[in-house]
C-alpha positions as CSV (number, residue, x, y, z in Angstrom):
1,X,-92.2,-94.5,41.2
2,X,-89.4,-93.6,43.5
3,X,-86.3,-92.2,42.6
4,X,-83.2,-90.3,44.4
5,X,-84.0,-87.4,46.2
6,X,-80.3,-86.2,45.9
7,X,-80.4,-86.8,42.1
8,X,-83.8,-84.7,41.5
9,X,-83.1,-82.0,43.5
10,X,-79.6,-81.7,41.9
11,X,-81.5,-81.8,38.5
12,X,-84.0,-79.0,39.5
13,X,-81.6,-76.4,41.3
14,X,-79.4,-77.2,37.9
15,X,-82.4,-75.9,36.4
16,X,-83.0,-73.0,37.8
17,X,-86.5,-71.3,39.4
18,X,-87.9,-70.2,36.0
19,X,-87.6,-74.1,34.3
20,X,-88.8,-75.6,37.7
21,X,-91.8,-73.0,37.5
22,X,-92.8,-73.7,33.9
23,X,-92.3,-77.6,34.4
24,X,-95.0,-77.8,37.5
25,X,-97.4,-76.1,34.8
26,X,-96.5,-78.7,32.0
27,X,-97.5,-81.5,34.9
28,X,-100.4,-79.6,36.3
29,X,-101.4,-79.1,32.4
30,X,-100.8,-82.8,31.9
31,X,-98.7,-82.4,29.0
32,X,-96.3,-85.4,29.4
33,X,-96.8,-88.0,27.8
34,X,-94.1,-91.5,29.3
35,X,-93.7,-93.4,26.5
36,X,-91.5,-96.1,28.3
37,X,-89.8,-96.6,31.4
38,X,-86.9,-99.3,32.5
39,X,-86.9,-99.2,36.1
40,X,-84.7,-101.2,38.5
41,X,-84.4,-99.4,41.3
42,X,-84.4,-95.7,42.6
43,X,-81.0,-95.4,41.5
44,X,-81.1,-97.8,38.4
45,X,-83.4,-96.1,35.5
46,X,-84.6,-94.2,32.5
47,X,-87.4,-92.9,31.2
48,X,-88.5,-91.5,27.3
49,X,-91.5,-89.2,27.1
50,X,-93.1,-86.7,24.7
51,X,-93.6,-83.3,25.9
52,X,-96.2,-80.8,24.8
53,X,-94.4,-77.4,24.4
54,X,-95.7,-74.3,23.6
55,X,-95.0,-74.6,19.7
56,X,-93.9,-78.9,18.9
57,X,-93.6,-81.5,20.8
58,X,-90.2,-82.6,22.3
59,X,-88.6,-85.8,23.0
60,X,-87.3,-86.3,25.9
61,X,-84.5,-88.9,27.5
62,X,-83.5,-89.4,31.0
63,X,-81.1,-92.2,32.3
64,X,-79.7,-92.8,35.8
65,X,-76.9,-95.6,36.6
66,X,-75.7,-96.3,40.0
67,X,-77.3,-93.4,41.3
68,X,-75.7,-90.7,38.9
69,X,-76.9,-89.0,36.2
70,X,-75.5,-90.7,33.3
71,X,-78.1,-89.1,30.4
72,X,-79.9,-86.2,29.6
73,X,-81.0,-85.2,26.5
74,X,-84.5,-83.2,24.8
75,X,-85.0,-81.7,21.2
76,X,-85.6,-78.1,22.4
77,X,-83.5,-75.1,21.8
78,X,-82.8,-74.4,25.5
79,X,-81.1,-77.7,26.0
80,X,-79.0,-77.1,22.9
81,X,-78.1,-73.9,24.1
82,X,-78.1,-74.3,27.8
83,X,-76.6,-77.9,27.4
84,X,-78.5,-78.8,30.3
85,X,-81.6,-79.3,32.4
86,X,-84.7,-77.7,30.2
87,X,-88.4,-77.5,31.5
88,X,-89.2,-80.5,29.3
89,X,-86.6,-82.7,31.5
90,X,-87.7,-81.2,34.5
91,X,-91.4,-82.1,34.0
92,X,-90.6,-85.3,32.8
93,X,-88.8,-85.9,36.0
94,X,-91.7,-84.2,37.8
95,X,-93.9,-86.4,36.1
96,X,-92.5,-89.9,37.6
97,X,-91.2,-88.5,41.0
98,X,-93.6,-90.2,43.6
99,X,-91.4,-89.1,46.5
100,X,-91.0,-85.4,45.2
101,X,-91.0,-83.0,48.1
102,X,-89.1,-80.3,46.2
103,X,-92.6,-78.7,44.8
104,X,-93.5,-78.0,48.6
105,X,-93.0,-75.0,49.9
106,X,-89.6,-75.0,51.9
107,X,-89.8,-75.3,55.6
108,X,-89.6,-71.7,57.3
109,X,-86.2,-70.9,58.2
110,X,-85.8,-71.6,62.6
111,X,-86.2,-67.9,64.3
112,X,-83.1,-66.5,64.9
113,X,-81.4,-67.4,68.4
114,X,-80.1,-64.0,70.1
115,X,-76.1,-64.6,69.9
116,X,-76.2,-66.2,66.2
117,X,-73.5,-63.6,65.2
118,X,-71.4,-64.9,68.0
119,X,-72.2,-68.6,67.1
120,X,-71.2,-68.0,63.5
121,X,-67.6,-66.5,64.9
122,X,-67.0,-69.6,67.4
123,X,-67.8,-71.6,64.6
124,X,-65.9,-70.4,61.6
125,X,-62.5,-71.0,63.8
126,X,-63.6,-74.1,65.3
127,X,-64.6,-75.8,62.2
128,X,-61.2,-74.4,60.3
129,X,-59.2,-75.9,63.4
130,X,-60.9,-79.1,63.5
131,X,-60.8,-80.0,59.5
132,X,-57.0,-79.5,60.2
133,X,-56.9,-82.0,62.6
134,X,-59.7,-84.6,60.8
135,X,-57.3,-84.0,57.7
136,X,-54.3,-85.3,59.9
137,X,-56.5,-88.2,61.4
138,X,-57.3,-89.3,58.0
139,X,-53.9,-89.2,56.5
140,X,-52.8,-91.4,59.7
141,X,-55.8,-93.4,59.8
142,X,-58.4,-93.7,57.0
143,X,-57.3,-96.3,53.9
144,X,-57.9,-94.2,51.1
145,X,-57.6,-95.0,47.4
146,X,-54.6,-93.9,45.4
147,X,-54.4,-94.2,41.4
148,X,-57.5,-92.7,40.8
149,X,-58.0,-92.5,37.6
150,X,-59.9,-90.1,35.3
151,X,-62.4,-91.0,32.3
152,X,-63.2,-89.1,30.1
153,X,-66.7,-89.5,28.2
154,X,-67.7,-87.4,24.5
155,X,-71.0,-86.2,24.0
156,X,-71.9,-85.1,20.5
157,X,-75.3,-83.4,19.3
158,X,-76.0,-84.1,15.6
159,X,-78.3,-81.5,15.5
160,X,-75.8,-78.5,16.7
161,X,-72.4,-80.2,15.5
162,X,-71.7,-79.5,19.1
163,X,-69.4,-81.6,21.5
164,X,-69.1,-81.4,25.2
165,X,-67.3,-83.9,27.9
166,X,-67.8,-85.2,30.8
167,X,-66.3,-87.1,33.1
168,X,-65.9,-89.9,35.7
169,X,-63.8,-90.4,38.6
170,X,-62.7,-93.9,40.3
171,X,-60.6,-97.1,40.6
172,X,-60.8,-100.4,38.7
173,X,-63.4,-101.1,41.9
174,X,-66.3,-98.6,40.7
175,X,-66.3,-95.4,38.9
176,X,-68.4,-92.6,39.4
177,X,-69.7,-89.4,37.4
178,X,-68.2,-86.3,38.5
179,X,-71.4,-84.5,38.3
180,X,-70.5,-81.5,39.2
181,X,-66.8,-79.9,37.9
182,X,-66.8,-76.4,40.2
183,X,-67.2,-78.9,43.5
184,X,-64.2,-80.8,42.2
185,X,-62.2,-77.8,41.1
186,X,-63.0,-76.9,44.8
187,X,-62.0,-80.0,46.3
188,X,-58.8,-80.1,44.5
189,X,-57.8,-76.6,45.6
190,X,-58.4,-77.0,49.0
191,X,-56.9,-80.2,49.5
192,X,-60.2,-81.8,50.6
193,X,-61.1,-85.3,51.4
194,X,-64.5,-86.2,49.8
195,X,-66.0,-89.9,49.9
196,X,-67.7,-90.5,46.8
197,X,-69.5,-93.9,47.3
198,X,-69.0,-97.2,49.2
199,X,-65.8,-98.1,47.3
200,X,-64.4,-94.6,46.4
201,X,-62.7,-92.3,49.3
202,X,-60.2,-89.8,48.3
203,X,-58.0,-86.6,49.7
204,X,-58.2,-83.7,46.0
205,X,-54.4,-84.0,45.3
206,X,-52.9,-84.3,42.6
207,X,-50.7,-87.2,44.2
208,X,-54.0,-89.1,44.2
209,X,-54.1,-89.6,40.4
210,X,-52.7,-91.8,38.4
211,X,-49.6,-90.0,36.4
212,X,-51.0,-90.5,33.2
213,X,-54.5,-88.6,34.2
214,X,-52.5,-85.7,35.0
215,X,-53.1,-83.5,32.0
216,X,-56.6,-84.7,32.0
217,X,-56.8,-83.2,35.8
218,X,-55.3,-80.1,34.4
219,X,-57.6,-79.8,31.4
220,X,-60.6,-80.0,34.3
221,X,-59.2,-77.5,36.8
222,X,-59.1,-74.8,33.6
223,X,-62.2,-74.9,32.2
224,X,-63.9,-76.1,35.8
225,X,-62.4,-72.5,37.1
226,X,-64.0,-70.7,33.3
227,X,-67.2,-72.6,34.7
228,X,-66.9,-71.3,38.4
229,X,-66.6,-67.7,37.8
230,X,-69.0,-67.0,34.9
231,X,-71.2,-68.5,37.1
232,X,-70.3,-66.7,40.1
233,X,-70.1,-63.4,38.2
234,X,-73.5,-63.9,36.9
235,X,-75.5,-64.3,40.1
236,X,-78.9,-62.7,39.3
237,X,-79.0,-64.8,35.9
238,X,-78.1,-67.6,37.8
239,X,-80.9,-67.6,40.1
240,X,-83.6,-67.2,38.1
241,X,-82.7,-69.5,35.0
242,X,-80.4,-72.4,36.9
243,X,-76.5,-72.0,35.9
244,X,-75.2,-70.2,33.2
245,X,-72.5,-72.8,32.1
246,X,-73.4,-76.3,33.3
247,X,-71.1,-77.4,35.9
248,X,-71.3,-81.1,34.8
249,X,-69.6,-81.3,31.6
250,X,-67.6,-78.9,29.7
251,X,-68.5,-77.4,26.0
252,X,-65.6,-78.1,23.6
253,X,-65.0,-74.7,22.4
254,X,-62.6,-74.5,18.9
255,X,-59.6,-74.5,21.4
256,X,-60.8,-76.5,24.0
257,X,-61.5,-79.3,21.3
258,X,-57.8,-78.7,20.4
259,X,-56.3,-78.8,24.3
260,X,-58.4,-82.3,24.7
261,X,-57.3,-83.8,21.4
262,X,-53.8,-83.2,22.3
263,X,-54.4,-85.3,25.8
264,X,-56.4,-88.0,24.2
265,X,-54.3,-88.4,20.7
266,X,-53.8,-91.7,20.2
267,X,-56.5,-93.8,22.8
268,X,-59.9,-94.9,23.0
269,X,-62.7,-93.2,24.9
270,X,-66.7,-93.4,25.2
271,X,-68.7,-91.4,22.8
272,X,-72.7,-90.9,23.0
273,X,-74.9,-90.0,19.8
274,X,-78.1,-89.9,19.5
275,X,-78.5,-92.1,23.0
276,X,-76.0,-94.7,21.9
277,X,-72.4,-95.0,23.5
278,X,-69.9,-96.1,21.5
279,X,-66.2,-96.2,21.7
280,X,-64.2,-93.5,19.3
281,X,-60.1,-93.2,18.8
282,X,-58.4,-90.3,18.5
283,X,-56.5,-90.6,15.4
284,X,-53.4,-88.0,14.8
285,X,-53.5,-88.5,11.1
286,X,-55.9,-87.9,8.2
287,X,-58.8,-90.3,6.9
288,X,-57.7,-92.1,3.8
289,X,-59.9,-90.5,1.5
290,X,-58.9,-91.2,-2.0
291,X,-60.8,-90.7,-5.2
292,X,-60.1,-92.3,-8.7
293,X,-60.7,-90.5,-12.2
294,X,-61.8,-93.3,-14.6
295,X,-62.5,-93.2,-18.0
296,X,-66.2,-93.7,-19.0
297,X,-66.0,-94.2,-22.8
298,X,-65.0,-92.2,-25.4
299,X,-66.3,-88.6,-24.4
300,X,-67.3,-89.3,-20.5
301,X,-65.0,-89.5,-17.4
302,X,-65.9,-90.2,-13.7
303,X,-64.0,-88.9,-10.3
304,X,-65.0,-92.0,-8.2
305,X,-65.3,-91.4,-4.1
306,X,-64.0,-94.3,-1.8
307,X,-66.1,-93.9,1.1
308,X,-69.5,-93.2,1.6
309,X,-70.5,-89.8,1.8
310,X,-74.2,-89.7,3.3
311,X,-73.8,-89.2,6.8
312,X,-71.0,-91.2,8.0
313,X,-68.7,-88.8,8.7
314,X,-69.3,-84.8,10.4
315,X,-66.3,-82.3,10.1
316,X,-65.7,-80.0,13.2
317,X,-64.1,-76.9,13.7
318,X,-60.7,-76.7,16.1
319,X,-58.2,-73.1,16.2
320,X,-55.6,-74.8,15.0
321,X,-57.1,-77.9,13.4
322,X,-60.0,-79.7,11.5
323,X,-61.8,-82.9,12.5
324,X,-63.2,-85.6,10.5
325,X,-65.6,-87.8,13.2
326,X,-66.7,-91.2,11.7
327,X,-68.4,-93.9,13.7
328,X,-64.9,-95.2,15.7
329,X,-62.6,-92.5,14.6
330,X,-62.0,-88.9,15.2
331,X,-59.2,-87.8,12.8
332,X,-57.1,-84.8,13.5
333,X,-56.3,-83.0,10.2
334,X,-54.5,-79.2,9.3
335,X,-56.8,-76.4,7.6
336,X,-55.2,-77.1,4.2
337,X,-56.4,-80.5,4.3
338,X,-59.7,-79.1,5.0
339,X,-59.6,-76.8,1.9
340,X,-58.8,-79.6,-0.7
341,X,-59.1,-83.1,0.2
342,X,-62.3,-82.2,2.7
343,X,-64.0,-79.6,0.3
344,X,-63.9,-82.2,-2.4
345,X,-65.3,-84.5,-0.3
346,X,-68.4,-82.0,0.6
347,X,-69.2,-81.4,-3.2
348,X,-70.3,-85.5,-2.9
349,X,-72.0,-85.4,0.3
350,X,-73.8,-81.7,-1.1
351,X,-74.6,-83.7,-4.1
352,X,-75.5,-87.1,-2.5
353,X,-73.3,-89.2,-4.6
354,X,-69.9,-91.4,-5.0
355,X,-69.3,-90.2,-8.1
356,X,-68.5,-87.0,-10.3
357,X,-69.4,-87.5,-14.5
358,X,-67.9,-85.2,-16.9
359,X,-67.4,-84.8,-20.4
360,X,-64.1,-85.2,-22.2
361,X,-64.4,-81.3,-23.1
362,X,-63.9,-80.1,-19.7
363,X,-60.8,-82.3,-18.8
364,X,-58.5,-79.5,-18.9
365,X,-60.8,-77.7,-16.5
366,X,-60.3,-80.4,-14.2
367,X,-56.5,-81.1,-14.8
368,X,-56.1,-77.1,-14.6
369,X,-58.3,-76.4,-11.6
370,X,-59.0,-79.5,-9.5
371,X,-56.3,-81.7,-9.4
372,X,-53.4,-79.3,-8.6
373,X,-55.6,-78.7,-5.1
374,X,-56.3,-82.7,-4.3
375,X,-53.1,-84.1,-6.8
376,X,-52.3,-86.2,-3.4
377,X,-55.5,-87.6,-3.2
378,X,-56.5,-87.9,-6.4
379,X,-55.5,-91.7,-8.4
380,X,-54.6,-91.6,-12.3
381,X,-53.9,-95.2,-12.7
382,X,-56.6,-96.3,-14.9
383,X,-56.0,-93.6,-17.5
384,X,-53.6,-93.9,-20.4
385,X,-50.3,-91.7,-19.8
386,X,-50.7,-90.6,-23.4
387,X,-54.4,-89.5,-22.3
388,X,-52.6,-87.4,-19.1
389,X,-50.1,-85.8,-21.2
390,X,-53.0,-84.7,-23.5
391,X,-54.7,-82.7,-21.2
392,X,-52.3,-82.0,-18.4
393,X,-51.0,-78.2,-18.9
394,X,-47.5,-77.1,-19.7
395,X,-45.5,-75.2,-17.0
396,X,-47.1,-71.6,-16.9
397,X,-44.3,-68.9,-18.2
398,X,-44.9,-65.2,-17.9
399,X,-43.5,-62.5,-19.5
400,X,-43.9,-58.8,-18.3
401,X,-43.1,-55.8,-20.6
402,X,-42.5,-52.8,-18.7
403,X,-42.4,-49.2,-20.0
404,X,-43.1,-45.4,-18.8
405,X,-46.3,-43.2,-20.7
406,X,-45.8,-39.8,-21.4
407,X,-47.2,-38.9,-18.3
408,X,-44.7,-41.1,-16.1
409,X,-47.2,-43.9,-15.6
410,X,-45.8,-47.5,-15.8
411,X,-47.3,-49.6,-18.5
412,X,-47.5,-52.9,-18.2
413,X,-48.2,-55.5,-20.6
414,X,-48.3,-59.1,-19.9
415,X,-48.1,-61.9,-21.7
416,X,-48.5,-66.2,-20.6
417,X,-46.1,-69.0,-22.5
418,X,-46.9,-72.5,-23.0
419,X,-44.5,-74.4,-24.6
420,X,-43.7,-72.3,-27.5
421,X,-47.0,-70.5,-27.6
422,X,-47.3,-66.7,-26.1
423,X,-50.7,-65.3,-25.6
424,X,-51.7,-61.9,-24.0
425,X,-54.7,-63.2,-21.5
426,X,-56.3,-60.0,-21.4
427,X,-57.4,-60.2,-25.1
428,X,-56.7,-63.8,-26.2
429,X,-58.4,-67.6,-24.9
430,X,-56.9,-70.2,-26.5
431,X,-58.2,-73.8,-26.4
432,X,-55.5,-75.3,-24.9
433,X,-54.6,-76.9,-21.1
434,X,-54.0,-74.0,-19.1
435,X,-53.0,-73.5,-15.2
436,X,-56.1,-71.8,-14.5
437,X,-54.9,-71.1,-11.2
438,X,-51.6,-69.7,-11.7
439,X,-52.8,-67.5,-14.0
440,X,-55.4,-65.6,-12.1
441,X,-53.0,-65.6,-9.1
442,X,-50.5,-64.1,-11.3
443,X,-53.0,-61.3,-12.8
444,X,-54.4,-61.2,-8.9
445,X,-50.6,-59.8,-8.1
446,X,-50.9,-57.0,-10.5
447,X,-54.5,-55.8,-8.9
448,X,-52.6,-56.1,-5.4
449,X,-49.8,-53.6,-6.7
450,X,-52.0,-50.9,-7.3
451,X,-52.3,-51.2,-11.5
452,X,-55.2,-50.7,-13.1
453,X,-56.8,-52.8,-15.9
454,X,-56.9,-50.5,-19.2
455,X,-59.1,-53.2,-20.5
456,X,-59.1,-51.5,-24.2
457,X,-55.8,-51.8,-25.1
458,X,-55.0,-55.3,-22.9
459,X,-52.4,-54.1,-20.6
460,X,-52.6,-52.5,-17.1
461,X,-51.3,-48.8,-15.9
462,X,-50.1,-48.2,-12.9
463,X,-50.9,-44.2,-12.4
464,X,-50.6,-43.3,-8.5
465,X,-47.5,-41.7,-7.7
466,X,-46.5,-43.2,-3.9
467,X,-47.2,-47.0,-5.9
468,X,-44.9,-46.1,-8.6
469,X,-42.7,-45.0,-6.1
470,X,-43.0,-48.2,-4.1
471,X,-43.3,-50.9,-7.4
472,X,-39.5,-49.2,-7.9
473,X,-38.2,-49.2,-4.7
474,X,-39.4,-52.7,-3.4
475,X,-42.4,-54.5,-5.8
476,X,-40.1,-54.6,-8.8
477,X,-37.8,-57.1,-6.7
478,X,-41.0,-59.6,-6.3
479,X,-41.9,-59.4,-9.7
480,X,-38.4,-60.0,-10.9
481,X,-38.3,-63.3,-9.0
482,X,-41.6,-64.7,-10.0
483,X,-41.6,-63.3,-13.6
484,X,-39.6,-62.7,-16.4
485,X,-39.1,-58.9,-16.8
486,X,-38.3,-57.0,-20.1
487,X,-38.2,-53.2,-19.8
488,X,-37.9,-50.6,-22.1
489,X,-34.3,-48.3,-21.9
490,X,-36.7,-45.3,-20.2
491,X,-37.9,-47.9,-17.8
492,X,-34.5,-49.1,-16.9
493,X,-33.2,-45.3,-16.6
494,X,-36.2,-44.1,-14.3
495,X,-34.4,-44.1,-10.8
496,X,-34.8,-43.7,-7.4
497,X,-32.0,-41.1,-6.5
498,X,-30.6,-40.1,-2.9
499,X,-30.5,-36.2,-3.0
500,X,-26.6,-35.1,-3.1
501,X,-25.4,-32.0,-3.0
502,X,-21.6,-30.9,-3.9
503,X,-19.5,-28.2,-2.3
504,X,-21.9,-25.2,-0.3
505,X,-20.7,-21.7,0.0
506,X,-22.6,-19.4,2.6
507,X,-22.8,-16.0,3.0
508,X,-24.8,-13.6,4.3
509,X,-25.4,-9.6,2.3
510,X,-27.8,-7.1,3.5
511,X,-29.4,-9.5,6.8
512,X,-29.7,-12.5,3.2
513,X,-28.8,-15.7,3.2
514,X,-26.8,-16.1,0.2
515,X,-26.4,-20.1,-1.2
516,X,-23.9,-20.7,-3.4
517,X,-24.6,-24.9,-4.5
518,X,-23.1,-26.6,-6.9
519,X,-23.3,-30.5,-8.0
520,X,-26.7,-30.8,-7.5
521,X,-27.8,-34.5,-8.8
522,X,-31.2,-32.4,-9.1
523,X,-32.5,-29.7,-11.0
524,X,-32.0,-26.9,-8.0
525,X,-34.7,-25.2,-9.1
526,X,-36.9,-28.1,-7.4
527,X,-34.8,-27.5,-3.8
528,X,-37.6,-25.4,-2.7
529,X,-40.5,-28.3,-3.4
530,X,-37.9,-30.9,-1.8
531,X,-37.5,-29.2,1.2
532,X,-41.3,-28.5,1.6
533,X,-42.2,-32.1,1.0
534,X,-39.2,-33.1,3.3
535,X,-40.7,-31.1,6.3
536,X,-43.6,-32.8,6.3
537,X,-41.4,-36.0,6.1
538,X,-42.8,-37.6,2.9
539,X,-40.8,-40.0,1.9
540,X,-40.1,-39.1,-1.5
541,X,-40.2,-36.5,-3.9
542,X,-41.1,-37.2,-7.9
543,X,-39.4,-34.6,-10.2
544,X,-40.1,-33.5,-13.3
545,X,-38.3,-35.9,-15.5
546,X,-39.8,-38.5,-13.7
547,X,-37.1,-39.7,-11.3
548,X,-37.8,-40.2,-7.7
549,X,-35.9,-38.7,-5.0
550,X,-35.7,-40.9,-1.6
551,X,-36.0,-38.1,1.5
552,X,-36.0,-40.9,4.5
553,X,-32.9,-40.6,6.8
554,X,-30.7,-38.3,4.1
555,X,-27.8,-36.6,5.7
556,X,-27.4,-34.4,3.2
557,X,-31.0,-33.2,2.4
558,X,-31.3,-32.9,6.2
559,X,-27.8,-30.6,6.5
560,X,-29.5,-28.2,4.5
561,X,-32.6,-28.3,5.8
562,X,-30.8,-27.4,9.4
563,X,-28.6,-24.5,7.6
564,X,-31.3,-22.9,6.2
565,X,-33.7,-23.1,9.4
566,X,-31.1,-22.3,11.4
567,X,-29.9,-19.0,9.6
568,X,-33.5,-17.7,9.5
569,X,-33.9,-17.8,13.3
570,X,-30.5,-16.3,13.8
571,X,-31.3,-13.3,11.6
C-alpha cells in the first residue's frame, strides 16, 4: 500500500526519534494488528488497527483526505497527553507504508566543498535580494486568491474532557488543513507567499483574509507564537521525543476556550467525537434546564428532570465561564449557574436518574435549602399554593443582644424570629420551615468576627483585645445593617476615645522636666503606657475602664510625644 511520502514523514519527525524507534520494534515484533482499511488513493485513506503495547492493547485511527491529515487518534496515555503522534500511530503507519524509505539510514551528508563558508555568505544576500524581487514579480504578476477564509474545526476527547482546534485554510474552490500553525505564524510574519495546492496560492497578510476571519487569524498567531517558542526553548526534549506542543492544533486551555468562544459565539462549526464529525453552535446563553416538584401522594414528592442526564451532555471548565456541550450545542454559562442550576443537574447524572423522591417530612429541607439556590429553575405549578405556604419559611429575623463581662469581653447572645416566634439557635430546634441557609450564614459572620462559641450557656464571647477593638470601631457598623442590635447601657457607653489633652504648662527644676496637664479625657496615670504603646505605633490603647483609646494620626498624643523626646535630648 502506498501512501504520501510528505504526509509520513511529517507524522514521524512530529513524533520524534524515541516514538519512531519504539514503533520499528512494534513492526519488527509484529504487534499490529489492521483491522480495516478504506483506501482510495495514496492521498485518499484510513486505516483502524489494534496495537499490542507493553501493558493493553490500543486502538488506533488514522484518516487522510486530500492529502492532509484530517484524523488521528489512539487510546494510549501519550496521545492524550502529547495530543499527537504516539508509537502506536507511528507503527500503524509503519505497518501499511509500502513506499517507506524513512526507516533507511539517511544518505551521508556530500563532503564539504573548500569555500562552503563563502558560499553560505554569497547566498544568504542573494537569496534575501532575490525573494524581494520574486515578491514584487508576484504581486505584479501571479493571480493569487484573496478572501481566504479560515475554518475552524473542535476536537473533543471524551476520555480527558479535553478540547483542542484545528484548523483549515482556503476559498469556496478547496480548503486545506493548516497542518502545521508555527509555519503559518511564520508565513504570516514574514509576509511570505506559500502555494498550498492546485487551487490555493496566497501572499501571509492579513489583507488576504476575509474581514470576518480576522480575529480567528489573531487567535492563531497567539497561541501559534505560545507553540513556537516552547518548542524552540525546549530543544533537547524536542529532539528526542518529537515536539513538545503539537504544532497542528491548539489545546483549549481554560482561557483559550474563553478567547475562542468569544470569536465563535453565535455560529456553527465542525466538531469530532469519538471519530464522528458533527456540527456544534456556540450558544451565548444557558441550556433550558428546568425541573418540576410534583406531588406523589399524600406523604411522597418528586423533583422531576427535563432532559436526560446519562451522557448527553459534558460540562467544561473556562476562567471566566462554564460550558454545557450537548450533541449540537455548546452553551456558554457564568460560575453561579454552574453552582446551582448545573450542580443540581450532577446529583441526577451521579445518581443515574430523572427524578429526585422524597418524603413529605423533609419538604422544609428542600424549601429551606434547595430551592432558594435553583428558585429560577425550579417549577411549582402542580402543587397547591396552600401546600407552598405550608412549608415555605417565613422571612429570617435576627436579633443580637450585646453586653460587656466583667472582664471587658463582649457577650453576645443571639436569637432568630419567624413570624412571631423567637428562638436562641444555639440551644433550641424547633420543627418549623426555617432558612437553613441564612441562618448558618448569619452564625458563620459571628465565627468570622473573631467570637467564640461558649457553647454552655448558648451565646458567643468575643475575648481578644485588637477584635474588640475592631468589632467597635468598624464590625459593629456591618452588624447594625444586617441585624437588629440591642445593647445593654455599658455596651452603648464603652467608647472609642481620641486622646485630648487640655492646657500644658512646662518647666524645667534641677535639669527635670516638670508637666503640669490638665483636662485629660484619660486617667493620666496611664500617659506612661500610652506613650509606650504609641512608639511602637499600635493603634490603640485599652484602659482600665474598658474604653479604647485610638493612637493613629493623633495630633495631640503625638505633640506630647515630640515635647517629651525632645526635652530629654536637649538636657
Amino acid at each position: 500500500m502506498f501512501i504520501n511520502q510528505t504526509i509520513a514523514k511529517e507524522l514521524y519527525e512530529d513524533a520524534g526519534e524515541s516514538r519512531l524507534q519504539r514503533a520499528k520494534e512494534y513492526v519488527k515484533q509484529r504487534r499490529i494488528e489492521i483491522e480495516q482499511i478504506d483506501y482510495d488513493n495514496m492521498n485518499n485513506f484510513s486505516v483502524s488497527s489494534l496495537v499490542d503495547g507493553n501493558y493493553n492493547e490500543y486502538k488506533v485511527y488514522i484518516s487522510v483526505r486530500n492529502g492532509e491529515l484530517d484524523s488521528l487518534k489512539c487510546e494510549c496515555e501519550d496521545y492524550k497527553t502529547h495530543y499527537g503522534a504516539c508509537k502506536h500511530i507511528i507503527a500503524t503507519m509503519l505497518e501499511i507504508d509500502g513506499n517507506s524509505k524513512y526507516s533507511k539510514e539517511q544518505n551521508k551528508s556530500k563532503p564539504k566543498e573548500r569555500y562552503s563558508n563563502f558560499t553560505d555568505l554569497i547566498n544568504t544576500f542573494y537569496d534575501e535580494e532575490m525573494k524581494l524581487i520574486d515578491n514584487d514579480i508576484n504581486e505584479q504578476i501571479i493571480s493569487l486568491d484573496k478572501n481566504v477564509s479560515l475554518v475552524p474545526k473542535i476536537i473533543f476527547d471524551s476520555y480527558s474532557k479535553e478540547m483542542k482546534i484545528e484548523f483549515k485554510i482556503g476559498t469556496k474552490k478547496q480548503l486545506y488543513k493548516l497542518r502545521d500553525l508555527v509555519e503559518f505564524y511564520n508565513l504570516m510574519i514574514n509576509k511570505e507567499q506559500y502555494k498550498y495546492g492546485a487551487k490555493l496560492n496566497i501572499i501571509h497578510t492579513e489583507e488576504t483574509f476575509d474581514k470576518c476571519d480576522i480575529p480567528i487569524l489573531n487567535f492563531i498567531m497567539k497561541h501559534a507564537e505560545t507553540i513556537k517558542y516552547v518548542n524552540n526553548n525546549s530543544n533537547s526534549i524536542y529532539r528526542y521525543y518529537g515536539k513538545v506542543l503539537n504544532t497542528g492544533s491548539i489545546v483549549l486551555s481554560n482561557t483559550a476556550l474563553d478567547e475562542i468562544f468569544e470569536i465563535l459565539q453565535n455560529k456553527k462549526i465542525p466538531i469530532e467525537k469519538e471519530y464522528i464529525t458533527t456540527e456544534i453552535e456556540f450558544v451565548n446563553n444557558t441550556p433550558d434546564i428546568r425541573f418540576e416538584l410534583e406531588k406523589i401522594n399524600e406523604r411522597e414528592y418528586k423533583l422531576i428532570c427535563n432532559i436526560d442526564t446519562y451522557n448527553t451532555y459534558e460540562i467544561i471548565e473556562g476562567k471566566e465561564y462554564t460550558y454545557f456541550l450537548t450533541e449540537d450545542k455548546l452553551y456558554r454559562c457564568s460560575k453561579k449557574y454552574k453552582e446551582t442550576t448545573l450542580k443540581l443537574l450532577e446529583v441526577f447524572k451521579r445518581n443515574y436518574t430523572r427524578e429526585i423522591k422524597f418524603s413529605k417530612n423533609q419538604m422544609p429541607n428542600f424549601f429551606s435549602i434547595v430551592l432558594p439556590k435553583v428558585e429560577d429553575s425550579i417549577t411549582l405549578d402542580t402543587i397547591d399554593e396552600e401546600e407552598i405556604e405550608q412549608y415555605m419559611p417565613k422571612k429570617l429575623g435576627v436579633k443580637v443582644y450585646l453586653e460587656f463581662n466583667e472582664k471587658n469581653y463582649i457577650i453576645a447572645k443571639v436569637m432568630f424570629c419567624y413570624g412571631e416566634q423567637e428562638f436562641n439557635p444555639l440551644q433550641e430546634n424547633p420543627n418549623i420551615p426555617r432558612e437553613v441557609l441564612e441562618e448558618a450564614e448569619s452564625l458563620n459572620k459571628f465565627r468570622k468576627t473573631g467570637f467564640l462559641l461558649d457553647k454552655k450557656n448558648a451565646r458567643f464571647i468575643l475575648a481578644d483585645d485588637e477584635k474588640i477593638y475592631n468589632f467597635l470601631y468598624q464590625d459593629i457598623n456591618e452588624y447594625m445593617q444586617k441585624f437588629e442590635i440591642l445593647a445593654t447601657d455599658d455596651f452603648k457607653d464603652k467608647q472609642i476615645k481620641k486622646p485630648k489633652m487640655g492646657t500644658i504648662g512646662v518647666k524645667i527644676e534641677n535639669n527635670l522636666l516638670s508637666l503640669d496637664v490638665d483636662n485629660f479625657n484619660f486617667d493620666k496615670e496611664e500617659l506612661k503606657e500610652i506613650l509606650e504603646k504609641y512608639r511602637l505605633k499600635k493603634k490603640y490603647h485599652r484602659l482600665k475602664n474598658g474604653d479604647f483609646l485610638n493612637l493613629e494620626e493623633n495630633e495631640d498624643i503625638d505633640f506630647l510625644n515630640n515635647l517629651i523626646s525632645g526635652t530629654r535630648s536637649k538636657l
